[in-house]
C-alpha positions in Angstrom: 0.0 0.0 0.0 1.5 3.2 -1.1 1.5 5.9 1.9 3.0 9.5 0.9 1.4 12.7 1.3 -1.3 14.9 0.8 -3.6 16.7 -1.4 -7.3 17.0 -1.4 -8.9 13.5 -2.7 -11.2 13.0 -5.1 -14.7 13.6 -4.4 -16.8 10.8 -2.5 -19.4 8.3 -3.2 -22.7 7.6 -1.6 -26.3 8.0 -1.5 -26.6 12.3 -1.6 -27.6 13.6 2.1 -30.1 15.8 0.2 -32.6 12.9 -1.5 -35.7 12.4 -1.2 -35.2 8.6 0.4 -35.3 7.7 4.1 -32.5 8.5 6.4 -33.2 4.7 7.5 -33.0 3.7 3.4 -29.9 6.4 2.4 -28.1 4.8 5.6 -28.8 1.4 4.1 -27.6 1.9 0.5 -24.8 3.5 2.1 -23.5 0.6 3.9 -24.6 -1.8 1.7 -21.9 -0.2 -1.2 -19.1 -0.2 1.8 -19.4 -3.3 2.9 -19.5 -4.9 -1.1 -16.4 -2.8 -1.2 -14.7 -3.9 1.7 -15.9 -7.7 1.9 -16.5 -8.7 -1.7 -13.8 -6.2 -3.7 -14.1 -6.5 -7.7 -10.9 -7.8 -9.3 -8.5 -4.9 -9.5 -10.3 -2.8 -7.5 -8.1 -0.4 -5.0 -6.3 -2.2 -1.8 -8.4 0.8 0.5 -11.9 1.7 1.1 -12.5 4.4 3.0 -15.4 5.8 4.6 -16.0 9.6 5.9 -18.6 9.8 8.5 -20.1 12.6 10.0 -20.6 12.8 13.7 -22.9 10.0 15.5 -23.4 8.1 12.0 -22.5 4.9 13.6 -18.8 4.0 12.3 -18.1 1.7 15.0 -21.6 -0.2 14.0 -20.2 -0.4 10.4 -16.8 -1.5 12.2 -18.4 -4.3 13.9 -20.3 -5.4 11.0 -17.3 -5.0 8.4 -15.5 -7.2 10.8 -18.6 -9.9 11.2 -19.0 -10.2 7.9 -15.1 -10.3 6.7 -14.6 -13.3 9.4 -18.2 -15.2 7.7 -16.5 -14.8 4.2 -13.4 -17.0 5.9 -11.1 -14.1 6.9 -8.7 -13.4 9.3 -9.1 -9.7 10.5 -6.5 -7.3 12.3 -8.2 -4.1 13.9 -6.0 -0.6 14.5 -7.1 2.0 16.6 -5.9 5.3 17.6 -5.9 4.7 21.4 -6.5 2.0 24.4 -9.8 3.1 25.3 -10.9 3.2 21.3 -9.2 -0.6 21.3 -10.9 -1.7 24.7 -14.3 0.0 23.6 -14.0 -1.9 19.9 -13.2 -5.1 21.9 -16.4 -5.0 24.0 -18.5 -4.4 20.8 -17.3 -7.2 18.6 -17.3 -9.8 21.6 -20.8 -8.6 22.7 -22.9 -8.5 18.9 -20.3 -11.5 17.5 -20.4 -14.0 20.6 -19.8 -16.8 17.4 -16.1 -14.7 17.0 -12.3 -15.2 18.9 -11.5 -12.0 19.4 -7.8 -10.9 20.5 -6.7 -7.8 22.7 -3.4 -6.8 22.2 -1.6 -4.8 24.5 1.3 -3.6 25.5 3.6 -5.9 28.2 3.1 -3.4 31.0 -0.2 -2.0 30.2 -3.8 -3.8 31.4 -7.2 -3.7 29.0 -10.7 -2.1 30.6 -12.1 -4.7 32.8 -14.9 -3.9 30.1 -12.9 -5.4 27.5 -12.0 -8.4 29.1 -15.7 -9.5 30.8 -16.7 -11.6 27.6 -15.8 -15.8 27.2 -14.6 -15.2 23.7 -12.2 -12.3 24.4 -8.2 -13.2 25.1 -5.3 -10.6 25.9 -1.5 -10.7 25.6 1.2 -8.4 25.0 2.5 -11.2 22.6 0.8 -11.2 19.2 1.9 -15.2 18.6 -0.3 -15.6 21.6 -3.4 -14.4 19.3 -2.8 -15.6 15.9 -5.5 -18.1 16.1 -8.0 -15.4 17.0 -10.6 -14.4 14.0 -9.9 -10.7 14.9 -7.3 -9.3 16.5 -7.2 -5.8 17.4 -4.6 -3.1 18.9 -3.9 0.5 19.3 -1.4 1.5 16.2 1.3 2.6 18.4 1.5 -1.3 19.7 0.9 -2.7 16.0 4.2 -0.7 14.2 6.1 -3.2 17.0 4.7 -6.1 15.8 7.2 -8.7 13.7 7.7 -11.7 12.1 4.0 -13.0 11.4 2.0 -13.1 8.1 0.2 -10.4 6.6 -3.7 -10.5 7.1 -5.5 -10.4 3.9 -7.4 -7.8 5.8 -7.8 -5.1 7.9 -10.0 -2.0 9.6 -8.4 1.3 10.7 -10.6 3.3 13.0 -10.7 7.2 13.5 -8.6 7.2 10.4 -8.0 10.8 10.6 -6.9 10.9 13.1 -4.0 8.5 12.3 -0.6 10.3 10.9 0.7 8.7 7.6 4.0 8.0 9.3 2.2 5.5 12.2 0.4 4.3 8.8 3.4 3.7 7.0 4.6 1.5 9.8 1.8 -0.9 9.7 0.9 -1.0 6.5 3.2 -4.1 5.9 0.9 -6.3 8.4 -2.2 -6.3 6.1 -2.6 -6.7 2.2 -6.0 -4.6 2.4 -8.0 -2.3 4.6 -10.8 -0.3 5.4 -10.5 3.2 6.8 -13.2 4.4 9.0 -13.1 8.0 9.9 -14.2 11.6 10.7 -12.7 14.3 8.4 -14.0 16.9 10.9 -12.8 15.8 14.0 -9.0 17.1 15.2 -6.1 16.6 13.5 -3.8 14.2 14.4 -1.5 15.1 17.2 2.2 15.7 16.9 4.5 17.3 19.8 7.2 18.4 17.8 7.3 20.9 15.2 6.1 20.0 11.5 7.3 23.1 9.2 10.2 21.6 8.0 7.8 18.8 6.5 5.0 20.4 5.1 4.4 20.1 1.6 6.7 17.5 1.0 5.2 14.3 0.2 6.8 12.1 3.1 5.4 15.0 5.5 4.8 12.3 8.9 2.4 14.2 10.0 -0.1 14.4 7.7 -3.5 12.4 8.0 -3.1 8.9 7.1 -6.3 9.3 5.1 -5.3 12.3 3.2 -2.2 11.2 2.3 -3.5 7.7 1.0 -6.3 9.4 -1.1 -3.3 11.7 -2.6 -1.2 9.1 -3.4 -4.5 6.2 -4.5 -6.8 8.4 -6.9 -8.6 5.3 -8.0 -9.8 4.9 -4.7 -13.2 6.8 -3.7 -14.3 7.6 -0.4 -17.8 6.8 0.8 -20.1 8.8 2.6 -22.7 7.9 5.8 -24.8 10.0 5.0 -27.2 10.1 8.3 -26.3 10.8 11.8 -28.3 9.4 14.3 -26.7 11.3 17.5 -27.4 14.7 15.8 -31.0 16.4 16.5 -33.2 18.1 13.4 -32.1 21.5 15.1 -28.4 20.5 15.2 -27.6 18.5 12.1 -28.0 21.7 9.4 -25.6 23.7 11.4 -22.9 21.1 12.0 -22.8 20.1 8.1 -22.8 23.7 6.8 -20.5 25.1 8.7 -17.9 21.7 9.5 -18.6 19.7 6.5 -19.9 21.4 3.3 -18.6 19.3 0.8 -19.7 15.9 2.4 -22.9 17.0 3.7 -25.3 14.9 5.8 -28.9 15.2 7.6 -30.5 13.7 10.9 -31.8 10.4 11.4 -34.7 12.3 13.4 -37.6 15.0 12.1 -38.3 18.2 13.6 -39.7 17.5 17.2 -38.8 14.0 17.4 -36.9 14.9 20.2 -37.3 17.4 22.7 -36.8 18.0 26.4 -39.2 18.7 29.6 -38.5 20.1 33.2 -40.6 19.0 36.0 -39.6 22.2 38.1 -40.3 25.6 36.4 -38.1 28.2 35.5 -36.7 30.8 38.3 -36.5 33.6 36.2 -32.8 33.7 36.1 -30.7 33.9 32.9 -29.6 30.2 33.3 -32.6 29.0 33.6 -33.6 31.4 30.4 -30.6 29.3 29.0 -31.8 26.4 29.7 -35.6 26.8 28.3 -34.0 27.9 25.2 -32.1 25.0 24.5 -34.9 22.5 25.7 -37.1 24.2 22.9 -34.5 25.0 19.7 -31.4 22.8 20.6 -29.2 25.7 20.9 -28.6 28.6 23.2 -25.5 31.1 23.9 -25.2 32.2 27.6 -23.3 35.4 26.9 -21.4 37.1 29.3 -19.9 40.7 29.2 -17.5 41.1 27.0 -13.8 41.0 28.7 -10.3 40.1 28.3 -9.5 37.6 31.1 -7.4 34.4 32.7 -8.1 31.0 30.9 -9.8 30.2 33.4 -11.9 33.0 33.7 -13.5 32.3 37.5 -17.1 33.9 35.9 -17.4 31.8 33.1 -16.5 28.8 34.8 -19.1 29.8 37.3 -22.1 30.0 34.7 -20.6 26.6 33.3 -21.2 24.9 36.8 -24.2 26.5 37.5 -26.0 25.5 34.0 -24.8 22.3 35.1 -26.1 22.3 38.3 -30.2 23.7 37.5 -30.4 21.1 34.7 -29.8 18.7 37.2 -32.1 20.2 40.0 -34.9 20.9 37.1 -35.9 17.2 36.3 -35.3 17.4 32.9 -36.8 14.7 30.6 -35.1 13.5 27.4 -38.0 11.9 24.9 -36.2 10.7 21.8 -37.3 7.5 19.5 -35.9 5.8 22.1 -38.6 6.6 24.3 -38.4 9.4 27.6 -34.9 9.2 29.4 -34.3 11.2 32.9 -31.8 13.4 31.8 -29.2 12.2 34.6 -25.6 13.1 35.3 -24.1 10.7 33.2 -25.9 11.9 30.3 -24.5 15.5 30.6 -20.6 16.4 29.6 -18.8 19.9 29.8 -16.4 20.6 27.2 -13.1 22.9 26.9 -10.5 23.9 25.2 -7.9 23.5 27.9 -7.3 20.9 30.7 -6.6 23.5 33.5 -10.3 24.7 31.9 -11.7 21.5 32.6 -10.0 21.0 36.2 -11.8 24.1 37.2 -15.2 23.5 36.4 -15.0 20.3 37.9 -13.9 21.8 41.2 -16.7 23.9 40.8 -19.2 21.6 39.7 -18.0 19.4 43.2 -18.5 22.4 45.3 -22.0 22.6 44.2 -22.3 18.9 45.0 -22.3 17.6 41.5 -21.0 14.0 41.3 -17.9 14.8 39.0 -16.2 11.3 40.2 -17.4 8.1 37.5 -15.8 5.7 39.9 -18.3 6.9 42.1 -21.5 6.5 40.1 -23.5 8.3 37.3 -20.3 11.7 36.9 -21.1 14.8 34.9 -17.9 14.2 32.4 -16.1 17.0 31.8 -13.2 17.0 29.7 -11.2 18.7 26.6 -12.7 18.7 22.9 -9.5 16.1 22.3 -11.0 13.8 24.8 -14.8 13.8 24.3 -14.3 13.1 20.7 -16.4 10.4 20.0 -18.5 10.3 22.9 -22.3 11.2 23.0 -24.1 12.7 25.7 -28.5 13.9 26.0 -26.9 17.5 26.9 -23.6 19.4 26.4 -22.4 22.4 28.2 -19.6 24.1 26.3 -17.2 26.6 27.4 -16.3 28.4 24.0 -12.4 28.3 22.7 -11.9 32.0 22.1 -14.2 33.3 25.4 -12.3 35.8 27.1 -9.0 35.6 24.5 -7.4 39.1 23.8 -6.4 36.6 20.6 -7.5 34.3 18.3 -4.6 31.6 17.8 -4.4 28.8 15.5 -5.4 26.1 18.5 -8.2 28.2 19.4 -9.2 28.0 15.9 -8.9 25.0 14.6 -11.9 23.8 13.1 -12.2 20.2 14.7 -12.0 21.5 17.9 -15.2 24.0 17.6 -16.6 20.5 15.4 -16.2 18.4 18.0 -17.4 20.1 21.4 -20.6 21.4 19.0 -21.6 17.8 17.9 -21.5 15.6 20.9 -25.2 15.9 22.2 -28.2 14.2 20.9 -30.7 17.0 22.7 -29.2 20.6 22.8 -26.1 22.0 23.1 -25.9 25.4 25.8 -22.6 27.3 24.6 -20.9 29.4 27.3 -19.1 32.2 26.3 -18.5 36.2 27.0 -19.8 39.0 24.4 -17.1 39.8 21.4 -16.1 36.6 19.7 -17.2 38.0 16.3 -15.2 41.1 16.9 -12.1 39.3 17.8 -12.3 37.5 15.0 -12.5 40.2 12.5 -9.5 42.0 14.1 -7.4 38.3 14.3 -8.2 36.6 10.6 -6.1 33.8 9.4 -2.5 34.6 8.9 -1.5 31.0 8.5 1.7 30.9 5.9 0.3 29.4 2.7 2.6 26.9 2.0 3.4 25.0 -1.7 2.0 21.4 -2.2 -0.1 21.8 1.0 -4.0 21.8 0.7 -5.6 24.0 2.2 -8.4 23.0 4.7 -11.9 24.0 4.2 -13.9 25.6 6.4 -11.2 26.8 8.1 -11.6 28.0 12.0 -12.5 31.2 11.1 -14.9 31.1 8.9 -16.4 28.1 10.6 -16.3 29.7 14.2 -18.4 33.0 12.6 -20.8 30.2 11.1 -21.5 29.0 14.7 -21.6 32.6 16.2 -24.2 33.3 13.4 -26.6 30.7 14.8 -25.7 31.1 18.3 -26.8 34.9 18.2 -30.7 33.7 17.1 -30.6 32.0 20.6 -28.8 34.2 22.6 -28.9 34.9 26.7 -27.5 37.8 28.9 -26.2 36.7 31.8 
């Protein structure tokens, strides 16, 4: 498999999110074409498939499946993820919906798999990969598969969050398996790199590209698919999230207008959070705005208002009725997102000095964490402490599209954005100065344009605190 490095690939393939079928029927046609792809190729067809999916459109449920039906059609299968809880997760999936399957855990010799992982008959660990050979599937994290030696190819293999992958950790797996599937967000984050990557970019063994984008440059006769559906994503939150994160692969709910909504048992106070609160429970959306204000990261105020939203949608008995039927709206069910982890560390401090359980090993925990650790996760409700609130600048983390993508896409009710007055402004007087460099694409939407797309909606639902 050829892995170099990037420009934009060609355009992808799929049932169009804007027909007139079904989201049930476009979601069906949709994987029905991947998994002829992947399972069944045509002679001479490309060694990779991949897939884009928008948020909530159910890649590991096509993972699982890809993998069941690779191992019916007499397959062995290796899996690569991006991290240990994305293996462990993966592991607990297959061995619960394929109990007829072996499955392997690989890990590393002084690391341990999620008790989750490991509760199934059909599910065996090592660090040693000649311990799982025999396994139908066998699945790891790709920093413990580019150690792996002296074994077989597989005929085939599934790469998970495949954007998230760099083309250099690609490159040093991609002599275990002969073909593979890539599964994978385009509008999540970046991969991750600690060192610096100018002296790379544009060239085509750049290391730190996205495995994806660099296979598409360097494969043209391969296609990507589309999901076209996501089912996390309400009616009022799927328009938004395509148009401004993903206009050239765009998608639609799963659910109509009003199919979900959300109901308090204990009426409003008349304060501004609660004024928050009503106005997500009805559009899906709302801004609590505070006054405009150059301050700390962890702006004491903000954090304050985070907690306390927190707090009265807890003490107000909200209801979640989805197709799933009506769902307390519990702690577990509610996340806080950030930019930063010093961010997150002081709304949970708050949060537990208002007596919200922030602790899972305790119980049902409000989870509160940073945009690079909620990605993939789903939650009824999201409380979001905006990137730029408070900045005297607008910096290329702050603005990097998947970030603002993935802390507006993880809930399956509403979505109450935190944030002081004068985002738009500081965007105006900060635009893009990135370098533009030769033989690198360059991303669309970018930050800015997608963080005024955001600000744009926000404003229809806006509250004063």
């Amino acid at each position: 498999m050829t892995v170099h490095q990037p420009l934009t690939g060609p355009g992808p393939v799929g049932p169009a999110a804007s027909g007139h079928s079904s989201p049930g029927a476009a979601a069906d046609a949709a994987v029905a074409a991947i998994l002829a792809a992947a399972v069944h190729p045509e002679p001479g067809a490309p060694r990779g498939v991949v897939v884009d999916s928008p948020p909530g459109a159910g890649k590991s449920t096509l993972v699982v499946r890809a993998a069941k039906e690779l191992v019916a059609a007499g397959e062995r299968l290796m899996i690569v993820a991006q991290t240990n809880s994305q293996v462990d997760d993966l592991v607990d999936r297959l061995a619960e919906k394929g109990p007829e399957l072996t499955v392997g855990r690989l890990h590393a010799s002084d690391a341990r798999p999620a008790p989750e992982a490991l509760r199934h008959g059909n599910v065996t660990a090592s660090g040693k990969v000649g311990d799982l050979l025999e396994q139908d599937v066998v699945i790891s994290t790709a920093a413990k598969w580019q150690w792996v030696k002296d074994v077989e190819p597989w005929r085939h293999a599934i790469v998970d969050e495949a954007y998230q992958m760099r083309s250099d950790a690609l490159l040093a797996v991609a002599r275990l398996f002969e073909r593979a599937l890539f599964v994978g967000d385009p509008g999540q984050l970046d991969p991750f790199t600690v060192v610096g990557t100018e002296q790379w970019a544009g060239l085509s063994y750049d290391p730190s590209g996205s495995a994806v984008v660099t296979l598409l440059a360097h494969n043209p006769a391969i296609r990507p698919h589309r999901l076209p559906v996501s089912w996390r994503l309400p009616f009022s939150a799927a328009p938004l999230i395509s148009a401004a994160f993903y206009p050239y692969t765009p998608f639609r709910s799963g659910t109509g207008e009003g199919e979900r909504r959300l109901t308090a048992a204990v009426r409003p106070d008349g304060s501004a959070v609660d004024a928050a609160i009503d106005e997500a429970a009805e559009h899906g959306w709302s801004l609590l705005e505070l006054p405009a204000r150059h301050t700390v990261r962890t702006d004491p105020q903000a954090v304050a208002a985070v907690a306390a939203t927190v707090r009265r949608l807890l003490n107000r008995g909200l209801t979640a009725h989805s197709e799933q039927g009506p769902t307390p709206l519990t702690a577990g069910r509610i996340a806080v997102g950030t930019a930063h982890r010093d961010q997150a560390a002081a709304v949970r401090a708050a949060l537990a000095g208002l007596g919200v359980p922030v602790d899972p090993s305790a119980g049902p925990a409000v989870t509160v964490d940073t945009a690079n650790r909620l990605q993939g996760r789903e939650y009824d409700v999201t409380v979001v402490l905006h990137p730029l609130s408070g900045r005297p600048d607008a910096t290329a983390f702050h603005l990097e599209t998947g970030r603002l993508c993935v802390l507006a896409s993880r809930h399956r009710h509403a979505c109450i954005v935190v944030a002081r007055a004068g985002i738009a402004e500081l965007l105006d007087e900060h635009p893009s100065t990135e370098p533009v460099q030769l033989g690198v694409a360059v991303k669309f939407p970018d930050g800015w344009e997608a963080n005024h797309a955001v600000l744009a909606h926000l404003a229809e639902h806006r509250v004063r605190l």
